[in-house]
SERO-4910 file (N, C-alpha, C, O; in steps of 0.05 Angstrom, whole numbers):
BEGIN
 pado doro    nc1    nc2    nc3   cac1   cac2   cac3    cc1    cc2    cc3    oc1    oc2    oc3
  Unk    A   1165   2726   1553   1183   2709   1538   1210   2710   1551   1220   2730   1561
  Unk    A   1221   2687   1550   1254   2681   1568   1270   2673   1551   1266   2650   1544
  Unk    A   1287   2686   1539   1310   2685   1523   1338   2678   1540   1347   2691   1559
  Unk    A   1350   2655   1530   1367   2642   1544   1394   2634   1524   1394   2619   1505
  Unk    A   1421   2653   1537   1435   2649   1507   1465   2636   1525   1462   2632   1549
  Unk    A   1484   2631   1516   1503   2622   1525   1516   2599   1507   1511   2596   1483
  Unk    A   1533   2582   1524   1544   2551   1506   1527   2532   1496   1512   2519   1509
  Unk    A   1532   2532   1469   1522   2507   1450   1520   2490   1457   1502   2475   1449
  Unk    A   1541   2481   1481   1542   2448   1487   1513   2438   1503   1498   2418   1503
  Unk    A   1513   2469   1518   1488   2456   1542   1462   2448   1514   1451   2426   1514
  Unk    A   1458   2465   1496   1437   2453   1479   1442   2431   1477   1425   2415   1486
  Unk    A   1467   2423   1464   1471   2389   1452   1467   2371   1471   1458   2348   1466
  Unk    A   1473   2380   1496   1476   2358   1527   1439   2354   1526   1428   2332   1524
  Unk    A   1423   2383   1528   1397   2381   1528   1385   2358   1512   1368   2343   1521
  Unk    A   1395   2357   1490   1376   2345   1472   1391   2314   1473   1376   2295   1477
  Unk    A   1409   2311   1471   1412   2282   1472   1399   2278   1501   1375   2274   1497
  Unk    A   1404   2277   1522   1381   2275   1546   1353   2271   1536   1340   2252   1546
  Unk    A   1337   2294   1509   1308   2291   1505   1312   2259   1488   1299   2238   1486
  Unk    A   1332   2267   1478   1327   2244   1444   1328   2209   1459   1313   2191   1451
  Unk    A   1340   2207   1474   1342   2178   1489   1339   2177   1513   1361   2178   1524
  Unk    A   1317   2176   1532   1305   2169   1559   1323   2150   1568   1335   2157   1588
  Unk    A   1329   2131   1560   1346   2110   1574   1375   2114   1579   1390   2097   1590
  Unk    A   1380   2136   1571   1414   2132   1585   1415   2164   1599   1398   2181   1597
  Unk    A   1433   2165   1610   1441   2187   1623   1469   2202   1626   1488   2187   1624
  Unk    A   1472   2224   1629   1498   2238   1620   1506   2244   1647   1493   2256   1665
  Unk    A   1532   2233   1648   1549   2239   1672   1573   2258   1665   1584   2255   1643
  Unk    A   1580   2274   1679   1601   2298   1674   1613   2303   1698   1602   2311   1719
  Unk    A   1644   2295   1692   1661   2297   1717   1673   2317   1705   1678   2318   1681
  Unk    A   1677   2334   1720   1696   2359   1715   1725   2349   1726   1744   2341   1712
  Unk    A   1723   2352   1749   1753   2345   1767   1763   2326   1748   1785   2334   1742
  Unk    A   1759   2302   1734   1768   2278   1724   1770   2284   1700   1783   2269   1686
  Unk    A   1756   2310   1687   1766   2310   1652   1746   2297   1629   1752   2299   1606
  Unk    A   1726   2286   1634   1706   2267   1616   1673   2269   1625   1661   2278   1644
  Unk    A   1669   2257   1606   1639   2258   1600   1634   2242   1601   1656   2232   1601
  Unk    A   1611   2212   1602   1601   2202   1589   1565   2188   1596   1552   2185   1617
  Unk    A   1559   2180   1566   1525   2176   1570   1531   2149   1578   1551   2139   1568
  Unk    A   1515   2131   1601   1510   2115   1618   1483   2103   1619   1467   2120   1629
  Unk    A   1472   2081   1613   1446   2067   1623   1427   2080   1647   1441   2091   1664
  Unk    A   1410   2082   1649   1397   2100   1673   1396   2081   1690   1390   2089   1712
  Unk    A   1401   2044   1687   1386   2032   1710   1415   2024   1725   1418   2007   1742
  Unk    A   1435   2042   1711   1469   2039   1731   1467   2055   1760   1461   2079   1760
  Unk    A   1472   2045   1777   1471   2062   1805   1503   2073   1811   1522   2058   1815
  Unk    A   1504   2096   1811   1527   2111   1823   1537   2101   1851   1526   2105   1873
  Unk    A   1567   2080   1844   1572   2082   1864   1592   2105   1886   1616   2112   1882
  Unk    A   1572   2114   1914   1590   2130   1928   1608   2121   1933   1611   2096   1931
  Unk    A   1637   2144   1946   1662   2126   1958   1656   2127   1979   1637   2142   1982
  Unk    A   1663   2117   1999   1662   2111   2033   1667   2137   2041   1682   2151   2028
  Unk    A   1652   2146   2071   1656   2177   2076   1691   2185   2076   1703   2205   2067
  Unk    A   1700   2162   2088   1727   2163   2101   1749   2168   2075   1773   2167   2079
  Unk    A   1740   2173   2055   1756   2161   2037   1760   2198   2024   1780   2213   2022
  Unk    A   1730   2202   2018   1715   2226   2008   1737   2253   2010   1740   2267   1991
  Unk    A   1750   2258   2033   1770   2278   2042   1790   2283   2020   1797   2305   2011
  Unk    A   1798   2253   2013   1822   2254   1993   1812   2250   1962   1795   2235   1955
  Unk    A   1829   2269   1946   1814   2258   1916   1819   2240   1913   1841   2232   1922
  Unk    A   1798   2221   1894   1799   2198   1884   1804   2201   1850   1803   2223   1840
  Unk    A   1809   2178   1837   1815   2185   1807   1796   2162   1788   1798   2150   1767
  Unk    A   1780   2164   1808   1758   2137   1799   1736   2142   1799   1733   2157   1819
  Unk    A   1705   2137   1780   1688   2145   1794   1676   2111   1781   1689   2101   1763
  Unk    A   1649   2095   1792   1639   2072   1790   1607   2071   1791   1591   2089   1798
  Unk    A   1603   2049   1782   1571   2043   1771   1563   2010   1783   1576   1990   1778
  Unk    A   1549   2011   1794   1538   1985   1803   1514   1975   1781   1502   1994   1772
  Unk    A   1509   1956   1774   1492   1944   1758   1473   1919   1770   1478   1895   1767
  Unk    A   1456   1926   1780   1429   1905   1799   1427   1886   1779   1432   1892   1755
  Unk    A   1421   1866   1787   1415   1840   1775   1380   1848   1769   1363   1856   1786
  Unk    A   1377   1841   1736   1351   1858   1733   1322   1834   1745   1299   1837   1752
  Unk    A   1336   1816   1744   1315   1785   1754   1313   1788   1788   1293   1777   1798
  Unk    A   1332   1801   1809   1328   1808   1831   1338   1787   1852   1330   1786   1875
  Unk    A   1356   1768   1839   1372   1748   1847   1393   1752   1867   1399   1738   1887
  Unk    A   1406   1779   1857   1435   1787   1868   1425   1813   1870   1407   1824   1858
  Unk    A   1443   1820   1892   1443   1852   1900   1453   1867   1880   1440   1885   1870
  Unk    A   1487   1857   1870   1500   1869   1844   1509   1846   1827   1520   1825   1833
  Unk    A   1502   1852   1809   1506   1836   1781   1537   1838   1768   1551   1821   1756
  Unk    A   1544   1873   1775   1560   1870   1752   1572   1899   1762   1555   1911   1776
  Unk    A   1596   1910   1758   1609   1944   1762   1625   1944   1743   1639   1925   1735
  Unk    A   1626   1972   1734   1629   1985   1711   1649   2009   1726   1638   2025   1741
  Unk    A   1671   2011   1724   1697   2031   1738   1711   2053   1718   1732   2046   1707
  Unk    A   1702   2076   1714   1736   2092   1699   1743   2104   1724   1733   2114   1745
  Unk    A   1771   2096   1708   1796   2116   1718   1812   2130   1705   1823   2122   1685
  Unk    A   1815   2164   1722   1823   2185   1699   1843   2190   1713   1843   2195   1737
  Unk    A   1872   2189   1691   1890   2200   1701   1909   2217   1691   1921   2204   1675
  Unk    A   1921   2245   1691   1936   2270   1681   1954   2244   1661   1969   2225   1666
  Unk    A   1941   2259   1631   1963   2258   1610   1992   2250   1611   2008   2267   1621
  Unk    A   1999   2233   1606   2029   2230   1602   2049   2236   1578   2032   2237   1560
  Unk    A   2069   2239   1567   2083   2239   1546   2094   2206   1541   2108   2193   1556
  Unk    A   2083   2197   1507   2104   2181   1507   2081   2159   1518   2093   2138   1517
  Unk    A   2056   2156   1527   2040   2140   1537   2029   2121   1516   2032   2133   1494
  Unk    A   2017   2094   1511   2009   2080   1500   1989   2056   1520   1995   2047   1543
  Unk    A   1965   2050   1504   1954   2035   1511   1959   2009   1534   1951   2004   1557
  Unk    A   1976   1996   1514   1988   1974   1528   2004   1990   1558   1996   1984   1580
  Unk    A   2019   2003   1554   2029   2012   1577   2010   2024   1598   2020   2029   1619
  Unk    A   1988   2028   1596   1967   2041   1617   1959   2012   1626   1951   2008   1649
  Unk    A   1960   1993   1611   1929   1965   1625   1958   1950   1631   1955   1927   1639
  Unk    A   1988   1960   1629   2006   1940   1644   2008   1952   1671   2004   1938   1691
  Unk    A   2015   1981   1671   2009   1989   1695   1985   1986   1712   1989   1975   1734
  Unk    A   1959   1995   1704   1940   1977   1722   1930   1955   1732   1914   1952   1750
  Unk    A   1946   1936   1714   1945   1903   1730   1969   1906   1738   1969   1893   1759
  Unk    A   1995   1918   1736   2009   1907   1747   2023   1881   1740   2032   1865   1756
  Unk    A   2022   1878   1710   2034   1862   1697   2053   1862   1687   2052   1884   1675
  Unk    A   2077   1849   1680   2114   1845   1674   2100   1853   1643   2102   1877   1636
  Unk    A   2091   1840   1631   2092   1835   1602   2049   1833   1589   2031   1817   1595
  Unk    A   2051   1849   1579   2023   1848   1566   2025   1845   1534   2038   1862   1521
  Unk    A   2012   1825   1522   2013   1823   1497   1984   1818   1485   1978   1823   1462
  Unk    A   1973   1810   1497   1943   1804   1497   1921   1825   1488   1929   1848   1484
  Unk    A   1906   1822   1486   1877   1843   1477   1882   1857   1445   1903   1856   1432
  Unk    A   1861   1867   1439   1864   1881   1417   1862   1914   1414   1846   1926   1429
  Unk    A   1879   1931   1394   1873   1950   1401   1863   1953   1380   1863   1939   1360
  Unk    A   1844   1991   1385   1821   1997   1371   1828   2033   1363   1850   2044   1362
  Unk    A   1807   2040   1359   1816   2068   1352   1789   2084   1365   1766   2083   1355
  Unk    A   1796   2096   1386   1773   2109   1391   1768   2146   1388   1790   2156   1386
  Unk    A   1747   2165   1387   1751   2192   1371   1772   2208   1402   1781   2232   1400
  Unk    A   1775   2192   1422   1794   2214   1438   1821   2208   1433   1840   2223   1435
  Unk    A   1823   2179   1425   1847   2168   1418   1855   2138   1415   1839   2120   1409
  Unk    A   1880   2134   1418   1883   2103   1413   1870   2080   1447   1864   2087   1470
  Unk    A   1871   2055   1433   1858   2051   1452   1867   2011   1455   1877   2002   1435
  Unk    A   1863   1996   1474   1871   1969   1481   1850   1953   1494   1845   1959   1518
  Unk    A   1838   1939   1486   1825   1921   1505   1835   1906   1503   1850   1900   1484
  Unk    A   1824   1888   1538   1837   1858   1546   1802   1852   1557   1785   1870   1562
  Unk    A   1800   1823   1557   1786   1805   1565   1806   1789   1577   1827   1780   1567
  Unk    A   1796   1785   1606   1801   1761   1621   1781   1750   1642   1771   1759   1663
  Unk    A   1779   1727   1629   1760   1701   1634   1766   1700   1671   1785   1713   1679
  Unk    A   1751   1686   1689   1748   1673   1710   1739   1653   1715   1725   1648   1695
  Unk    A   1735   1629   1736   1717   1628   1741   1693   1629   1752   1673   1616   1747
  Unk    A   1698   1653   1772   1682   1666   1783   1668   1696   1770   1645   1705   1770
  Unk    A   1688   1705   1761   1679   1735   1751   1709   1733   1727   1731   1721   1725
  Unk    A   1687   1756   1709   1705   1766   1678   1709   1791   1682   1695   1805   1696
  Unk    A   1729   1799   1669   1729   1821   1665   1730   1838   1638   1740   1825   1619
  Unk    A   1721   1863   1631   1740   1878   1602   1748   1897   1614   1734   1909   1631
  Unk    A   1776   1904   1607   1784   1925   1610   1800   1938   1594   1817   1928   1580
  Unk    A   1792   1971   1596   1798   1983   1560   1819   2003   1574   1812   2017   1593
  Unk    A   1844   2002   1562   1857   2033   1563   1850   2054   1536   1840   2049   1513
  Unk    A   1858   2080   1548   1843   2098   1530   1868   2115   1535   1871   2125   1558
  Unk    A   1889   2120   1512   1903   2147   1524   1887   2170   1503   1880   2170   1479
  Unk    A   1886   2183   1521   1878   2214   1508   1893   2242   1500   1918   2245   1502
  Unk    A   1877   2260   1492   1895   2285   1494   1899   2302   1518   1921   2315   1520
  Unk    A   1883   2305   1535   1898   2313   1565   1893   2289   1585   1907   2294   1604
  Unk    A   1879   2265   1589   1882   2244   1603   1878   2224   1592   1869   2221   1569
  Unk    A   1888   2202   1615   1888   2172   1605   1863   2163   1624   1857   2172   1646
  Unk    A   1854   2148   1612   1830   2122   1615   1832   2094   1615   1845   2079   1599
  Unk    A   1815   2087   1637   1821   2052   1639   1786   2051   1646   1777   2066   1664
  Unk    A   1770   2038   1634   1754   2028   1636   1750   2004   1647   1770   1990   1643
  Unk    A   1730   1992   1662   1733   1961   1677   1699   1947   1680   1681   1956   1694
  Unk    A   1698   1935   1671   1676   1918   1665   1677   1893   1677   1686   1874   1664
  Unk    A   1666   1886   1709   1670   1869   1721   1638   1840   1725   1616   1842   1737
  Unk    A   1646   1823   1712   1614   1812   1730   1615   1782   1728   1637   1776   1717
  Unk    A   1599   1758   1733   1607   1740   1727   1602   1722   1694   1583   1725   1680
  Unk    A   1626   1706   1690   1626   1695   1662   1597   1695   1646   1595   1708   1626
  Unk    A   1575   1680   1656   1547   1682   1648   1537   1697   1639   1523   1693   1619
  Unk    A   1542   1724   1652   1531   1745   1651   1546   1776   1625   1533   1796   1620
  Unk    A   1574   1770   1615   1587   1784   1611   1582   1783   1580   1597   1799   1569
  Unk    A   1567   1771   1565   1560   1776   1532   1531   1803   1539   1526   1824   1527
  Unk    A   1520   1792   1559   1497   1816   1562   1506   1848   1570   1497   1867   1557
  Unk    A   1521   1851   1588   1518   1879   1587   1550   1889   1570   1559   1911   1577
  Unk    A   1562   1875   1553   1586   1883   1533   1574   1903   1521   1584   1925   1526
  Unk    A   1555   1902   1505   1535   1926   1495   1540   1944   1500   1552   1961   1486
  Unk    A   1531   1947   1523   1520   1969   1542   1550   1987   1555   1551   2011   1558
  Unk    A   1568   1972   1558   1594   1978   1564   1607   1994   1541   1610   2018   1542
  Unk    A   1613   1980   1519   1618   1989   1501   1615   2017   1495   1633   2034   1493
  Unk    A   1582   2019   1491   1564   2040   1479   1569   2067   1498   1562   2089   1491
  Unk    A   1583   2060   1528   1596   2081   1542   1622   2090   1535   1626   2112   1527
  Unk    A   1640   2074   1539   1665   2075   1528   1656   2098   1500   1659   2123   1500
  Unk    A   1645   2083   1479   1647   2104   1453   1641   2130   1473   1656   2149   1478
  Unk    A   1618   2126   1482   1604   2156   1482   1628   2180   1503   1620   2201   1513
  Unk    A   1654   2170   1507   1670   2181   1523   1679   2210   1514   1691   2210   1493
  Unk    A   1676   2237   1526   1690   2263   1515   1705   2267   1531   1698   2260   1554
  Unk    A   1731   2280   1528   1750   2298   1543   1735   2327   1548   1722   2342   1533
  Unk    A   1738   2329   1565   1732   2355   1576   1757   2371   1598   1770   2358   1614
  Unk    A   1760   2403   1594   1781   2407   1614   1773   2405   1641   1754   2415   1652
  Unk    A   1790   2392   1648   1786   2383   1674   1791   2410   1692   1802   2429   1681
  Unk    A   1783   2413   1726   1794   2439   1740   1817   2426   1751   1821   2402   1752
  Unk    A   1840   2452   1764   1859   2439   1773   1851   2413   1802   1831   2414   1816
  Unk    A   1870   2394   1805   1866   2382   1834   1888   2375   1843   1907   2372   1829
  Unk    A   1886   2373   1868   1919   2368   1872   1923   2332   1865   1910   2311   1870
  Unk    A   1949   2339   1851   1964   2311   1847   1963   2312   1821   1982   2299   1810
  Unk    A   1944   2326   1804   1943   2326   1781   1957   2337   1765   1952   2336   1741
***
């Protein structure tokens, strides 16, 4: 008999893994978060060249399930060291890079407050959610074309909730 004792969490991580086959638990340490993910999302790598330097992003490719397109659709967070004084709107003005944001709605999510924007194309839509947290901020990004963007909202969503803070290890810049 093998008696195995330690952190609670790995049980809870265990069993949500047994209880739902279809999604999968991703855990970034360096970046601070957690979250459960669709199993048929492909991890996107960064380019070797890139790999050297930390990145503050990690991404998900989404295959076109009919086999039409190579990628259908990418799914992006970005984690970045807590700020004081931070707010929603101010994280998705900084990441577009926009003078003035008034648009989207905000929500309440369990790490913290939170903003989405929708913006239409005609080529490709996007959602993108800020998330400030208690030790980092979050920007979620939900890219694919107009057609296609009521179908995997769901699925996007249902990640976003499932988001935890976790302590991150130190990295530089952080």
């Amino acid at each position: 008999m093998l008696l195995l004792s330690g952190c609670g969490q790995l049980t809870e991580i265990k069993d949500q893994l047994l209880d739902d086959h279809s999604e999968q638990l991703y855990i970034d340490a360096e970046l601070g978060f957690s979250v459960k993910h669709p199993l048929d999302w492909e991890r996107i790598k960064p380019p070797q060249e890139v790999t050297a330097a930390p990145t503050n992003r990690v991404g998900w490719r989404i295959a076109d399930p009919e086999g039409q397109v190579q990628q259908l659709a990418e799914v992006q967070i970005h984690s970045f060291p807590a700020v004081s004084q931070a707010d929603p709107s101010n994280l998705l003005r900084d990441f577009l890079a926009e003078a003035e944001l008034t648009a989207g709605e905000e929500f309440s999510h369990p790490v913290g407050q939170a903003r989405r924007l929708r913006i239409d194309g005609a080529e490709m839509s996007q959602v993108i959610i800020a998330l400030v947290g208690q030790k980092r901020h979050f920007i979620f990004a939900l890219s694919c074309p107009p057609s296609h963007l009521e179908k995997f909202l769901p699925r996007f969503h249902e990640t976003v909730k499932s988001l935890v803070e976790i302590s991150s290890a130190t990295r530089p810049g952080s």
